[in-house]
C-alpha positions in Angstrom: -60.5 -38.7 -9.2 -60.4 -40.2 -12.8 -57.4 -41.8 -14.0 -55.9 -42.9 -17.7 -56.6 -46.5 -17.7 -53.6 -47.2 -20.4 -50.6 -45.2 -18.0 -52.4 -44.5 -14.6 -52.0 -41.2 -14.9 -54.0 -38.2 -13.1 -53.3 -35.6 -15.8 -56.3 -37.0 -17.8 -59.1 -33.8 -19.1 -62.2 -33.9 -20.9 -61.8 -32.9 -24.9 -65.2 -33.7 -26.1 -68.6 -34.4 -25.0 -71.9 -34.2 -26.0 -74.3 -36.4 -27.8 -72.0 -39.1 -28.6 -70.7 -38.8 -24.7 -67.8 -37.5 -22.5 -64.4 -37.8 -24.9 -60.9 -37.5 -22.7 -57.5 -37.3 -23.0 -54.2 -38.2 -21.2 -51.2 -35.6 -21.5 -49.0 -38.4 -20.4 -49.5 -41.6 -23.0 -51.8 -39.5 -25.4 -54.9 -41.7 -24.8 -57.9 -41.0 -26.1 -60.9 -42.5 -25.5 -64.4 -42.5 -23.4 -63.0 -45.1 -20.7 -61.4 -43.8 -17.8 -60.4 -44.9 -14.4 -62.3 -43.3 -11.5 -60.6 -43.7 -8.0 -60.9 -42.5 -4.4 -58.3 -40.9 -2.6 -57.0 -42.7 -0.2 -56.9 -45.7 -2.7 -53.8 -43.7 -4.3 -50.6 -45.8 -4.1 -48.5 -42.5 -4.4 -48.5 -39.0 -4.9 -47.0 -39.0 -8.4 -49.1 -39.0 -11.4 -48.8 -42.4 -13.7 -47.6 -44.4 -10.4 -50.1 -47.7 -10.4 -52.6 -47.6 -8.1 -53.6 -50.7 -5.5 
């Protein structure tokens, strides 16, 4: 499960990709950027997107 690293969020997509590598963005905070958080399941602190995450 990939994660916005600034907010937490789940509701992060892919926007670009390519050459120059995968490009996503967060509906939450707006980030945009190639670093993303990338999570397990049962790691998930709560069912709510942009809750932290243990």
């Amino acid at each position: 499960m990939l994660c916005c690293p600034v907010c937490k969020s789940r509701e992060i997509f892919p926007v670009a990709g390519g050459y120059m590598g995968q490009v996503y963005l967060c509906k939450n905070c707006k980030y945009r950027g190639s670093f993303v958080l990338e999570i397990d399941d049962d790691e998930v602190k709560s069912d709510e997107p942009g809750e932290p995450v243990k």
